[in-house]
PLY file of the C-alpha trace (Angstrom):
ply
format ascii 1.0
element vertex 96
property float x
property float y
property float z
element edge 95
property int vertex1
property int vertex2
end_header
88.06 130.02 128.30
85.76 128.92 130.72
84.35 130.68 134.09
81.65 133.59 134.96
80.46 135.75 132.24
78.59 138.81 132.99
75.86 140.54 131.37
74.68 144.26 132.23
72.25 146.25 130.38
69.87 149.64 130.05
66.30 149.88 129.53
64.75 153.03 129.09
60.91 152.58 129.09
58.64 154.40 126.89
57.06 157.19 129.71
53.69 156.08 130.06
55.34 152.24 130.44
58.06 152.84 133.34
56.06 151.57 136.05
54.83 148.68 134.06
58.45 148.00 133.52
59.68 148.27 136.69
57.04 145.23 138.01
58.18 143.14 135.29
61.90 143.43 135.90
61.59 143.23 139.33
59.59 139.87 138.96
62.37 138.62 137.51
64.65 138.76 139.84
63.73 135.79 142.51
63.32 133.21 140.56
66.35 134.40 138.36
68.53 134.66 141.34
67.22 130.64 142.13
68.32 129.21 139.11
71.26 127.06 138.55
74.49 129.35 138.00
73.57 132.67 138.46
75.89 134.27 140.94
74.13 137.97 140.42
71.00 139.67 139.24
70.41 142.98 139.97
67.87 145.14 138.69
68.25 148.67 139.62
66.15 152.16 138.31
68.16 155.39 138.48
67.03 157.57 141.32
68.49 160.34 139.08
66.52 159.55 136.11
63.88 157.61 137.11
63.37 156.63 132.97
66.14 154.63 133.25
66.86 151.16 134.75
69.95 149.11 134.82
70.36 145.46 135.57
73.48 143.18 135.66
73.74 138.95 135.51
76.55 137.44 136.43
76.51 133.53 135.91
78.79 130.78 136.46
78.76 129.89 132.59
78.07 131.07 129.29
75.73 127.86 129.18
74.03 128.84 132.48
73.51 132.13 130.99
72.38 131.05 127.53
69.75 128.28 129.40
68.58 131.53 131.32
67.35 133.56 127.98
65.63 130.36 126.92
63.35 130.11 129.44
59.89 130.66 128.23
58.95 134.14 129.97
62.48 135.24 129.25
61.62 134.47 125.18
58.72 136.26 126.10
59.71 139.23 127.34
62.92 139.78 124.61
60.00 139.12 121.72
57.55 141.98 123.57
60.44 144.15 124.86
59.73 146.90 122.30
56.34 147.09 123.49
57.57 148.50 126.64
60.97 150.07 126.31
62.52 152.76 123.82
64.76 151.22 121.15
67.57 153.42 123.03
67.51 149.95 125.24
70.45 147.54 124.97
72.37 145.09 126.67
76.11 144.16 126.57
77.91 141.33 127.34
80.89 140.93 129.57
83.82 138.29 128.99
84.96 136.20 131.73
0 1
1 2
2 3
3 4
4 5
5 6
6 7
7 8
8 9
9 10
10 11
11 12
12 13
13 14
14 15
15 16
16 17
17 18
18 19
19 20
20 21
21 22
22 23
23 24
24 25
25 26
26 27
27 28
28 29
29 30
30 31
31 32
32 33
33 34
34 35
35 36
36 37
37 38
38 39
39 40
40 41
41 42
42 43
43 44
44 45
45 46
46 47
47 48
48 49
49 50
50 51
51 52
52 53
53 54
54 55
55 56
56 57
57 58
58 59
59 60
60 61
61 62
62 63
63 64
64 65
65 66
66 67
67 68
68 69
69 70
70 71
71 72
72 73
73 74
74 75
75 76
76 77
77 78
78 79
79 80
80 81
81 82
82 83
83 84
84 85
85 86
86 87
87 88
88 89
89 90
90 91
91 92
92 93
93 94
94 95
């Protein structure tokens, strides 16, 4: 089955590391948001829990999707990730 897919996920930074990761996310969002199929990226950090941000991706494919994480400062940042954020992070996947 064909159509959007959506993609949301957690990241809960390691303390001293929030506002590092809170640049980083948020300088993905522009050129995320230009690139071919992506309907929605939202990056978001809890105003409640300021240790916690949430993003969701919505794309217009699963291939548009999958060409997104291969892009070479998206490799980047899922091979440093744990540099930054607690392994309490995840992401999860949405079905069409």
């Amino acid at each position: 089955m064909g159509g959007p897919i959506g993609l949301y996920g957690f990241a809960r930074p390691k303390p001293e590391r929030a506002d590092e990761l809170e640049r980083l996310l948020l300088s993905f969002v522009a050129p995320t948001r230009s690139e071919p199929g992506s309907l929605q990226y939202q990056v978001h950090r809890d105003t409640a829990d300021p240790g916690l941000f949430v993003f969701y991706e919505l794309w217009q494919s699963g291939a548009d999707l999958q060409r997104h994480l291969e892009l070479a400062h998206m490799r980047d940042f899922q091979d440093r990730r744990m540099t930054t954020c607690s392994p309490t992070s995840r992401s999860i996947g949405c079905g069409h």
